[in-house]
LUMRONU-132586 format. One record per residue (C-alpha): x, z, y. Coordinates in Angstrom, 1 decimal. Layout:
BEGIN
LUMTOR       xx       zz       yy
LUMTOR        X        Z        Y
...
END
This chain:
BEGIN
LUMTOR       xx       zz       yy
LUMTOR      0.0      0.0      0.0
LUMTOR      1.4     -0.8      3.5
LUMTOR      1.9      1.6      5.9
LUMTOR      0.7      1.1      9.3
LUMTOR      3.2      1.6     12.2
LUMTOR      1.5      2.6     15.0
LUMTOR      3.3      1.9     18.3
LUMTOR      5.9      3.8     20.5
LUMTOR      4.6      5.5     23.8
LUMTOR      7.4      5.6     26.3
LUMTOR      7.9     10.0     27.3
LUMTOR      9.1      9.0     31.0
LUMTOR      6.6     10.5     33.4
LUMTOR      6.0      8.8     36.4
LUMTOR      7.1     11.3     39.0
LUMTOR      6.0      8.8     42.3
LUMTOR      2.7     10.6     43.3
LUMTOR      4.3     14.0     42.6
LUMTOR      6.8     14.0     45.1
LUMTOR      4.5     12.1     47.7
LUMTOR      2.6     14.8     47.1
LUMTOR      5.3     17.3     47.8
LUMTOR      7.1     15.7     51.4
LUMTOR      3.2     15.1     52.7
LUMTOR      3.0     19.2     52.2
LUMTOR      6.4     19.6     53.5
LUMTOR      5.8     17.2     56.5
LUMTOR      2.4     19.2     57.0
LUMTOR      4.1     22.8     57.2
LUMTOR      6.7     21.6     59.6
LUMTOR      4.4     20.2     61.8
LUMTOR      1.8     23.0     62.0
LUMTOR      4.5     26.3     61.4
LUMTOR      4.5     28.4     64.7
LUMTOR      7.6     29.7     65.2
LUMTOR      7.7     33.7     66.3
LUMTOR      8.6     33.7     69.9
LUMTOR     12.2     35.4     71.0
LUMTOR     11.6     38.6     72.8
LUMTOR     13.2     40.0     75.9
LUMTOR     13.0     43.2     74.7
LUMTOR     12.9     45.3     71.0
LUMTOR      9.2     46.6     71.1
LUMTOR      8.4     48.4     67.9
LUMTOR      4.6     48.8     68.1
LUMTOR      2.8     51.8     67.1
LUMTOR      0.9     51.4     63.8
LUMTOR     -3.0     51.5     63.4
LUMTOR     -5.8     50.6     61.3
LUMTOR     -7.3     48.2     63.0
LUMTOR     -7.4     44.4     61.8
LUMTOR     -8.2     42.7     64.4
LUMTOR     -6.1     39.3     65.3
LUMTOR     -4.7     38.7     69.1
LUMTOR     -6.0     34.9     69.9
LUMTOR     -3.6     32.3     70.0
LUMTOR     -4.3     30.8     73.0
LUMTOR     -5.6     31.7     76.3
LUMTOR     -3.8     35.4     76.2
LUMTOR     -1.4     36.6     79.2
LUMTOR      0.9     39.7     77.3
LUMTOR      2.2     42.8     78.8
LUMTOR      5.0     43.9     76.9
LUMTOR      7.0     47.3     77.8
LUMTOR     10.3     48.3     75.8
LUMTOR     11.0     52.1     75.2
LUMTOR     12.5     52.4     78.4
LUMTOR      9.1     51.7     80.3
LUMTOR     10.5     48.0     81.6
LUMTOR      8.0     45.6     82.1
LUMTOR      7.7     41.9     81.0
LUMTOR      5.1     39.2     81.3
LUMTOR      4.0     36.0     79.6
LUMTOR      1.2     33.5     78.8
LUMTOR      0.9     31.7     75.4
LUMTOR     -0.8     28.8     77.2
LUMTOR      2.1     26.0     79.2
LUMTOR     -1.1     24.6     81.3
LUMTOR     -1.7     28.2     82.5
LUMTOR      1.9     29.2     82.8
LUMTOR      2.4     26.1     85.2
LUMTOR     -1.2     26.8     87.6
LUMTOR      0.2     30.5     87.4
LUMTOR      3.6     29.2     88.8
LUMTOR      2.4     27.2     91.8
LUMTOR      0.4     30.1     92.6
LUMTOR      3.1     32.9     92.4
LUMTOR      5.0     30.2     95.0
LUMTOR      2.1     30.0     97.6
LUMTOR      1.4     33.8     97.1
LUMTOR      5.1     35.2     97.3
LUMTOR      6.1     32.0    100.2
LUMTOR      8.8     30.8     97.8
LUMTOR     10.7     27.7     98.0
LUMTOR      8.5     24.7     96.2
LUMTOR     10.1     25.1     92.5
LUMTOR     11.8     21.6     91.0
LUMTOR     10.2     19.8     88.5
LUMTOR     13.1     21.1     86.2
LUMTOR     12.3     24.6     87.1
LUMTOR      8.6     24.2     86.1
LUMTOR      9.8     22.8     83.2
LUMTOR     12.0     26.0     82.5
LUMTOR      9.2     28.4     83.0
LUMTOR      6.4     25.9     81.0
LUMTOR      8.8     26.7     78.1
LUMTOR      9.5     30.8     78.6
LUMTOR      7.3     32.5     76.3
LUMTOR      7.6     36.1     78.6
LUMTOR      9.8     36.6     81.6
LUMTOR     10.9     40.0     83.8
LUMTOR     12.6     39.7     86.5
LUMTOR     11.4     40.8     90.6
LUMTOR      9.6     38.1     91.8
LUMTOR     12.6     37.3     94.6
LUMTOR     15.0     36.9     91.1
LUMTOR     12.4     34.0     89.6
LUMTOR     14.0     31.0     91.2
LUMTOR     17.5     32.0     90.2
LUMTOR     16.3     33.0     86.6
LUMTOR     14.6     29.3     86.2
LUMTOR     18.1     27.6     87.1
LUMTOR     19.4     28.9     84.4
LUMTOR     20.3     27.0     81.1
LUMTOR     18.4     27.8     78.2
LUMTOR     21.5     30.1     76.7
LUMTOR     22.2     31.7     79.8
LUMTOR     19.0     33.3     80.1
LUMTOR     18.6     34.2     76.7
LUMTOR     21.8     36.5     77.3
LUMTOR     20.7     37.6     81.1
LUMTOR     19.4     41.2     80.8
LUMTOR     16.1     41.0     83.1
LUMTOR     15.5     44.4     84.8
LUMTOR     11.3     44.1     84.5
LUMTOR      8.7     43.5     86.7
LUMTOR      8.7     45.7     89.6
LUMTOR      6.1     48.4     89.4
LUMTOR      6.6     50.8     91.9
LUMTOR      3.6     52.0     94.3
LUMTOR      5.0     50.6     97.4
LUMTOR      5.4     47.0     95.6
LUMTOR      3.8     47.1     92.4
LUMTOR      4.6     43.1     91.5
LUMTOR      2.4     43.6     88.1
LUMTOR     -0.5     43.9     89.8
LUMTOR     -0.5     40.8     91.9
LUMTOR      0.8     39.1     89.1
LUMTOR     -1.9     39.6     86.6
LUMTOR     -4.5     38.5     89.3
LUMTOR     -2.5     35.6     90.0
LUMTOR     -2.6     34.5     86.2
LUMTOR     -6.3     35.7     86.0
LUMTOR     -6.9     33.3     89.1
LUMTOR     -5.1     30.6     87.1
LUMTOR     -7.2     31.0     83.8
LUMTOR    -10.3     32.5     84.4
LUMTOR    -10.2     32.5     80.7
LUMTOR     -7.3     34.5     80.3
LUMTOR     -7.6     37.6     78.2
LUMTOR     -4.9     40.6     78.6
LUMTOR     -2.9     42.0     75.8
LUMTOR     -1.2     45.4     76.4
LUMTOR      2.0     45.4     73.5
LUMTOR      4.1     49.0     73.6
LUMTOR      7.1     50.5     72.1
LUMTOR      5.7     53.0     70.3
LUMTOR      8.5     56.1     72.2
LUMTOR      7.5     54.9     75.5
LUMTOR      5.9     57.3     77.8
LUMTOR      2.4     58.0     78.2
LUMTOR      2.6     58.2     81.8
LUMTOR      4.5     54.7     82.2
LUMTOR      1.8     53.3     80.0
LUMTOR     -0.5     54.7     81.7
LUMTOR      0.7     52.9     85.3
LUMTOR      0.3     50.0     83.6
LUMTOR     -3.3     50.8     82.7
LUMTOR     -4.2     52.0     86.6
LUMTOR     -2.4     48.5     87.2
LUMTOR     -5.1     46.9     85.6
LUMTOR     -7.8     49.0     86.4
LUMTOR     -6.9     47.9     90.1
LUMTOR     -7.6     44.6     89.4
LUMTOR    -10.4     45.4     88.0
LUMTOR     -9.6     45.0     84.3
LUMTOR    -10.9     47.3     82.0
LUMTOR    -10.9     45.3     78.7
LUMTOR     -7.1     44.4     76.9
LUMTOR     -6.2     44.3     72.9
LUMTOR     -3.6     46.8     72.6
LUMTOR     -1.2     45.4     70.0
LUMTOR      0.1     47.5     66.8
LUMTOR      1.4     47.0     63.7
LUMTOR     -1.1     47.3     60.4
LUMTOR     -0.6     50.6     58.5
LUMTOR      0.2     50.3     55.0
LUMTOR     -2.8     49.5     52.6
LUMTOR     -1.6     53.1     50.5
LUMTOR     -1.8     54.8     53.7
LUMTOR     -5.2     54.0     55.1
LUMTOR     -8.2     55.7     54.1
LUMTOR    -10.8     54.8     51.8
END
């Protein structure tokens, strides 16, 4: 009796769709990954139970380092440029250069007196990364946080305020701040913490 052969099936696996597959994903994640902001200051944030995310656009931050120094920024470049022009009428500073707007579209927070601002935007990208920015001036007889929350408000009638804190900072710096906004009339921020542990929350 003959035996039927039956015919040989090749093992090679057509890898092609596989590794479209895999550089469309990779293409997708480096276009849509968000890169965490550098800060101006170490902030380690108290820690709290609440779950509730900061929005990702439309938010002007308030950052304050252990040491009670103040910094400012806007996650929004459309804001952060209607926010510069105003700061220049407001303050009677020199027009800025389109380089200079283009500096300050790009700063994700800034703290410097208003008078430093100019200066700070001349700088190359590197050198201002290094410069150690004193904070926003907010002392009674010019308190420069003030007027410069209104200004951004003014800018982005949209813009909600985000109050982030170093955890050791002083209740009665903090709580400047919070007069600060109170003054201009503000009486709604996220305060930003870190989550607490799942084993440490309650059930």
């Amino acid at each position: 009796m003959s035996q039927i052969k039956l015919p040989r099936k090749s093992t090679a696996i057509d890898m092609t769709a596989m590794c479209d597959v895999a550089f469309l994903l990779l293409t997708f994640f480096m276009l849509t990954t968000k890169f965490k902001p550098q800060e101006l200051a170490k902030i380690n944030v108290p820690v709290s139970s609440a779950q509730k995310p900061v929005p990702e656009a439309n938010v002007l931050t308030i950052q304050m380092n252990e040491k009670g120094k103040v910094f400012l920024g806007v996650n929004d470049q459309h804001t952060r440029e209607a926010w510069l022009d105003k700061i220049a009428v407001h303050y009677k500073l020199p027009a800025f250069d389109e380089s200079q707007l283009e500096n300050f579209k790009l700063m994700d927070a800034f703290g410097v007196p208003i008078e430093q601002l100019p200066r700070l935007l001349n700088m190359e990208q590197g050198e201002r990364a290094k410069h150690a920015q004193p904070g926003i001036r907010l002392d009674s007889l010019d308190n420069q946080l003030g007027m410069l929350v209104k200004l951004a408000k003014e800018a982005n009638e949209e813009l909600l305020i985000a109050l982030k804190c170093d955890g050791a900072t002083d209740y009665e710096k903090v709580d400047k701040v919070i007069q600060t906004l109170q003054a201009q009339k503000v009486y709604k921020f996220n305060l930003i913490t870190s989550a607490k542990p799942l084993g440490e929350r309650k059930e």
